[in-house]
matplotlib code that plots the C-alpha trace (Angstrom):
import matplotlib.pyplot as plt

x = [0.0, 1.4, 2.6, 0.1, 2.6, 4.9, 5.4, 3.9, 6.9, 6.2, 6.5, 11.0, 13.1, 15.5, 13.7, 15.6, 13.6, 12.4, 15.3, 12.3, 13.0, 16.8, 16.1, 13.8, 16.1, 19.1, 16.9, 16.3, 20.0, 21.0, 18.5, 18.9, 22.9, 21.8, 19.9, 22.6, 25.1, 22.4, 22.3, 25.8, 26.1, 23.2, 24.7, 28.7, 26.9, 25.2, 28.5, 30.2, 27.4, 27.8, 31.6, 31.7, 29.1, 31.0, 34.4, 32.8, 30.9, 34.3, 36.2, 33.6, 33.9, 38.0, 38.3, 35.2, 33.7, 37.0, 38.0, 35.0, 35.7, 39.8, 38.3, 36.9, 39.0, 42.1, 44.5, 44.5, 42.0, 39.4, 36.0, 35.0, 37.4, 35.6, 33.8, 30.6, 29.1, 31.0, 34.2, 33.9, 32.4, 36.1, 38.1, 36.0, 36.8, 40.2, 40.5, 38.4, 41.1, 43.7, 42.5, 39.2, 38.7, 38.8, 37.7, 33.8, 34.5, 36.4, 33.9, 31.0, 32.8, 35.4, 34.0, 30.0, 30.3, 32.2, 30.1, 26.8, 29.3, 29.6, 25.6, 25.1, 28.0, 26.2, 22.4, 24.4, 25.5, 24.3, 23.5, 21.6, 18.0, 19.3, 21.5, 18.7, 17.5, 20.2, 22.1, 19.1, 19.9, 23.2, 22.8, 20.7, 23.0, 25.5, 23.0, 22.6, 25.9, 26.5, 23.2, 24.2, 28.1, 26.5, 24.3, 27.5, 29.4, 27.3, 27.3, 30.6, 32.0, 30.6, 32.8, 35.6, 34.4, 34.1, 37.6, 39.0, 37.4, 38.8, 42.6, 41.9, 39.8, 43.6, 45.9, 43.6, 43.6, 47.4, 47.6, 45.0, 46.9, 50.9, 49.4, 51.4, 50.6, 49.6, 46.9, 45.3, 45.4, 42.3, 43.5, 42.8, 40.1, 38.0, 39.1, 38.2, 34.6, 34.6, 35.6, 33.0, 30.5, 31.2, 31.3, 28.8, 29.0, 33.5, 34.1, 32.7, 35.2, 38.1, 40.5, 41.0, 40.3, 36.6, 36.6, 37.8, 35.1, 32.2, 33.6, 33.9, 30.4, 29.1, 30.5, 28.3, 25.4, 24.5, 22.8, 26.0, 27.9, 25.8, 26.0, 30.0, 30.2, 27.6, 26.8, 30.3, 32.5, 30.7, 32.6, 36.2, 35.4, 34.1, 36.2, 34.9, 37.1, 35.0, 35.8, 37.2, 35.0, 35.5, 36.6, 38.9, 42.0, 40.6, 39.4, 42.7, 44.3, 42.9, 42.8, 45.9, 48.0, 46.4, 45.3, 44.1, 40.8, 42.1, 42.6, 38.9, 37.2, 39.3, 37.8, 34.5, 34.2, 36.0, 33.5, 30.3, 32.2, 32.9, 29.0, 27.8, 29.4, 28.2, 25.4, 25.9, 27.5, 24.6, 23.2, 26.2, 26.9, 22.6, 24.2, 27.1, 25.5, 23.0, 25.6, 27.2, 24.6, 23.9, 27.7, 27.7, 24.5, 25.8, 28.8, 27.1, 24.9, 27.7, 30.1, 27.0, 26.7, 29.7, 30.7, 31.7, 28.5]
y = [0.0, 3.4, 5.5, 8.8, 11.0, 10.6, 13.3, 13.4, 11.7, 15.0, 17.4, 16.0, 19.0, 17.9, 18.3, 20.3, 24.1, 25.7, 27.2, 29.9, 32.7, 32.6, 32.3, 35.7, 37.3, 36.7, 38.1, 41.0, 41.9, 41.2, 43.2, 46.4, 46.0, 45.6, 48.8, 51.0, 49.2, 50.7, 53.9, 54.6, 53.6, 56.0, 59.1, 58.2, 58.0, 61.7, 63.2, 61.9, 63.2, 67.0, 66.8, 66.4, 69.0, 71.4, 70.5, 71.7, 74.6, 75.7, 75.1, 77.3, 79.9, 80.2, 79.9, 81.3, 83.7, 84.3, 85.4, 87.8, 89.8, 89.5, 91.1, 94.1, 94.8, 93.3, 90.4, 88.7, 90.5, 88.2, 90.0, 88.3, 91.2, 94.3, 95.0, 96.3, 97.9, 101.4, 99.6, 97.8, 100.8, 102.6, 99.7, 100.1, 103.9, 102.9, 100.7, 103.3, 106.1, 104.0, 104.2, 106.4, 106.3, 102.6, 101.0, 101.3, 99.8, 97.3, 96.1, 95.8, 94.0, 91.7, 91.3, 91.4, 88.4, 86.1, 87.1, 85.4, 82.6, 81.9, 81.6, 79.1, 77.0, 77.7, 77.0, 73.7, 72.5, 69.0, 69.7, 68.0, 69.9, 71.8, 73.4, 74.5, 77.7, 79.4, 78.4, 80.3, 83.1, 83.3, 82.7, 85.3, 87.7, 87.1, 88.3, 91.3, 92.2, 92.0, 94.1, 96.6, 97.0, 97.4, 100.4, 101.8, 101.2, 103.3, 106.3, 106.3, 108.3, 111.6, 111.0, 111.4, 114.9, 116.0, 114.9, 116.8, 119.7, 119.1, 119.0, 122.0, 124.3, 123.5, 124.5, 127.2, 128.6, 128.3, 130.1, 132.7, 133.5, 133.7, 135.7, 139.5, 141.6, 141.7, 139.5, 136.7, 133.4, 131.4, 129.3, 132.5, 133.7, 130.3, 130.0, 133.6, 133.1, 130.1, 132.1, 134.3, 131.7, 130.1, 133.1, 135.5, 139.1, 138.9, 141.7, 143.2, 141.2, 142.9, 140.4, 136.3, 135.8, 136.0, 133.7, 131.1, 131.6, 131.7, 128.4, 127.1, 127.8, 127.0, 123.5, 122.2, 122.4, 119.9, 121.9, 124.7, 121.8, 120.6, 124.2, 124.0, 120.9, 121.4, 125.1, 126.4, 123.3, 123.7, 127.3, 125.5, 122.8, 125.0, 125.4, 129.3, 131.6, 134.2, 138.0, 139.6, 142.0, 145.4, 144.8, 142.1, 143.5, 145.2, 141.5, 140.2, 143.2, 142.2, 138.2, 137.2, 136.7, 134.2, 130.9, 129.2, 129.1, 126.8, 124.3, 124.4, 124.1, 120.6, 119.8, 120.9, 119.3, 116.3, 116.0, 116.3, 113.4, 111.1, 111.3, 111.2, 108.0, 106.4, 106.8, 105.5, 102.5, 101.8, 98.7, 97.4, 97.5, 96.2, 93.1, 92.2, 92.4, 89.5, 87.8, 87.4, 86.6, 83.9, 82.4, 81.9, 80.7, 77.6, 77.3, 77.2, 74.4, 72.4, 73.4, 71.9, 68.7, 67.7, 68.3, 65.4, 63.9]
z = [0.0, -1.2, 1.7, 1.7, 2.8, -0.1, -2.2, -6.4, -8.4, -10.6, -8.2, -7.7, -6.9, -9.3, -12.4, -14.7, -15.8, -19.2, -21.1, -22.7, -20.6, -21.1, -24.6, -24.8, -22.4, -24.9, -28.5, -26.5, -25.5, -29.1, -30.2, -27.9, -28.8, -32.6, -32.5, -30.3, -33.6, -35.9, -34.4, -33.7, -37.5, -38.6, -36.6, -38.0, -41.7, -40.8, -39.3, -42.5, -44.8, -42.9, -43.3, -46.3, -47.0, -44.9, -46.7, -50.2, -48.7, -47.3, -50.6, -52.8, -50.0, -50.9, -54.3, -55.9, -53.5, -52.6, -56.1, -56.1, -52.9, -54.0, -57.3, -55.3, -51.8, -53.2, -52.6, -49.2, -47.4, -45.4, -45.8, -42.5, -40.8, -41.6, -37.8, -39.8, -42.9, -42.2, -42.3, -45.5, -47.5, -46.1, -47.7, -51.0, -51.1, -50.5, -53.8, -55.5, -54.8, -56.0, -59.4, -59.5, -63.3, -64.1, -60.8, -61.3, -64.4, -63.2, -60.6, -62.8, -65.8, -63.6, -60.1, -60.2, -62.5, -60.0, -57.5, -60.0, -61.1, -57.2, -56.6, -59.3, -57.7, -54.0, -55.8, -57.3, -53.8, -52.5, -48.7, -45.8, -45.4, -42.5, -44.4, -47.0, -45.9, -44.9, -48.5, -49.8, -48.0, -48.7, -52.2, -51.9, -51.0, -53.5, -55.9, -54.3, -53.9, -57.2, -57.9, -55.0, -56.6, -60.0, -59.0, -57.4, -60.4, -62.2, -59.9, -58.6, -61.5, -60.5, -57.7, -59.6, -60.8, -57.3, -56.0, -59.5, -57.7, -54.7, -56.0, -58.5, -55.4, -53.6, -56.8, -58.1, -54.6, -54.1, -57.7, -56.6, -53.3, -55.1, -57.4, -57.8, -60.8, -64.4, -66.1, -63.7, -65.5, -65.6, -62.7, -60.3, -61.6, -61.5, -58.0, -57.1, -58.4, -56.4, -53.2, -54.0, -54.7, -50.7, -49.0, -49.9, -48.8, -48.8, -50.0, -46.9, -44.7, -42.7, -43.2, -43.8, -40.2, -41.3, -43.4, -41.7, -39.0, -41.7, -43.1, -39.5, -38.8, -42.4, -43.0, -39.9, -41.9, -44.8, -46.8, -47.3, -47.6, -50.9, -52.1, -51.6, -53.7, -56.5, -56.8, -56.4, -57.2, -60.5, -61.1, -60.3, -62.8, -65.6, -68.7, -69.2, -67.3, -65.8, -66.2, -63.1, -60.9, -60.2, -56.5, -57.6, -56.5, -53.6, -52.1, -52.8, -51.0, -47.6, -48.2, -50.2, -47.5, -45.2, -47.0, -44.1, -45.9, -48.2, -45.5, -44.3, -47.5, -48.4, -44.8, -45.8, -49.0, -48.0, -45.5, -48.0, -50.3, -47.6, -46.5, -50.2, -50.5, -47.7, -48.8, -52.0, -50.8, -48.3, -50.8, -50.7, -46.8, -46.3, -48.6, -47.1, -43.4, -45.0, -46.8, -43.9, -41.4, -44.1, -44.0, -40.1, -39.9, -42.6, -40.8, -37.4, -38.3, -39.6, -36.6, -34.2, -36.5, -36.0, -32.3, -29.8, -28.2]

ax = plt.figure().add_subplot(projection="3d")
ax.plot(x, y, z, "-o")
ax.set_aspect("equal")
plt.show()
């Protein structure tokens, strides 16, 4: 008779267990490490992808954007230097002194076109999409930098015409103050029109001192200073030698001998060019600022894609 107390033959503490949840334990590992393989994988192909993107954006930066702004401030200088707008349109009138007459030219027939060449090369560029809108940008401003230095290419020869003044107001004035006896040339005649024409009422100062402190007080005010440049710059330009006026002598008896005048209007007409061209340069300084802003923001995105995690 079976013993009642015995315990189920099923029920042995030495039956071996299911290997199931080892199993499922192990497919899920694998599976976690597979997927931190994938990913690490996925983020090494993206890092490579923006690399590479940021190695081509860089080279078209160099060589042909660089070849457009060497075109237009000269060799090695990085336009990323200028501190703002103000700066860069200094530079520009810089070059433009250098050779007045053939540098407008110069900038729309050599440089403007590198600068267009450059946009279809940017426009051409195979990028990641985070890279897209601010390529458009900056794309964008290479077209209106070219536009902007166009425009300016077209006006900056009157500026020419007024630095001519400039230099002839200071030779004809030099003439007009050695100037002793017998028949004045044209050369003092023009500039004593001209003297006439900037100060009215001289012929009623005592003495040169007067002058001085008219011009002083004159050349604060915009509008004088137009008149200076236009109106009477127009007089030391003209070809037509005016006939001397009845007090001519007599004005030149109490002014000849100080020229300190001469001094103050270069100051004052200097001062009316430098703002003229400001403002004719403005275009150019509004497109740079976006150009740039559009060149950091790339290089930002790329600098931020490629950092150690």
């Amino acid at each position: 008779m079976d013993d009642p107390n015995a315990l189920d033959p099923s029920l042995s503490l030495t039956k071996k267990s299911s290997k199931v949840p080892y199993i499922i334990a192990g497919v899920a590992v694998a599976g976690v490490i597979g997927f931190f393989v994938w990913s690490a994988s996925k983020q090494r192909a993206q890092r490579e992808l923006h690399a590479a993107f940021m190695e081509r954006f860089a080279s078209l930066e160099k060589e042909d954007v660089g070849k457009f702004w060497a075109c237009i401030l000269g060799p090695n200088v990085d336009v990323g230097m200028f501190p703002d707008n103000l700066a860069l349109s200094q530079k520009i009138t810089s070059q433009f002194g250098v050779d007045p007459k053939n540098y407008p030219t110069k900038v729309r027939e050599d440089c403007t076109p590198k600068a267009i060449d450059a946009k279809h090369k940017v426009e051409k560029l195979e990028s990641p999409d985070d890279y897209k809108e601010q390529l458009g940008k900056y794309s964008s401003g290479l077209q209106q930098l070219a536009a902007a230095f166009d425009a300016w290419s077209m006006i900056a020869p009157a500026q020419v015409a007024e630095m001519e003044q400039g230099k002839k107001v200071g030779s004809y004035g030099a003439a007009w103050h050695g100037f002793e006896s017998g028949k004045p040339g044209n050369d003092v005649l023009a500039y004593d029109a001209f003297l006439r024409c900037a100060v009215p009422g001289i012929d009623k100062m005592k003495d040169g001192q007067g002058v001085v402190e008219f011009l002083f007080k004159s050349c604060k005010d915009e509008k004088y200073i137009t008149h200076l440049n236009g109106d009477c710059g127009k007089i030391i330009l003209s070809d037509t030698a005016p006939q001397p006026p009845k007090d001519f002598k007599a004005v030149m008896g109490k002014l000849q001998a100080d020229d300190r005048e001469l001094s103050a209007f270069d100051d004052c007409m200097r001062k009316g060019r430098k703002g003229k061209r400001r403002d004719d340069l403005a275009d150019v300084g509004r497109a740079w600022v976006e150009f740039m802003e559009a060149g950091r923001a790339v290089r930002k995105i790329g600098k931020e894609a490629l950092k150690n995690d």
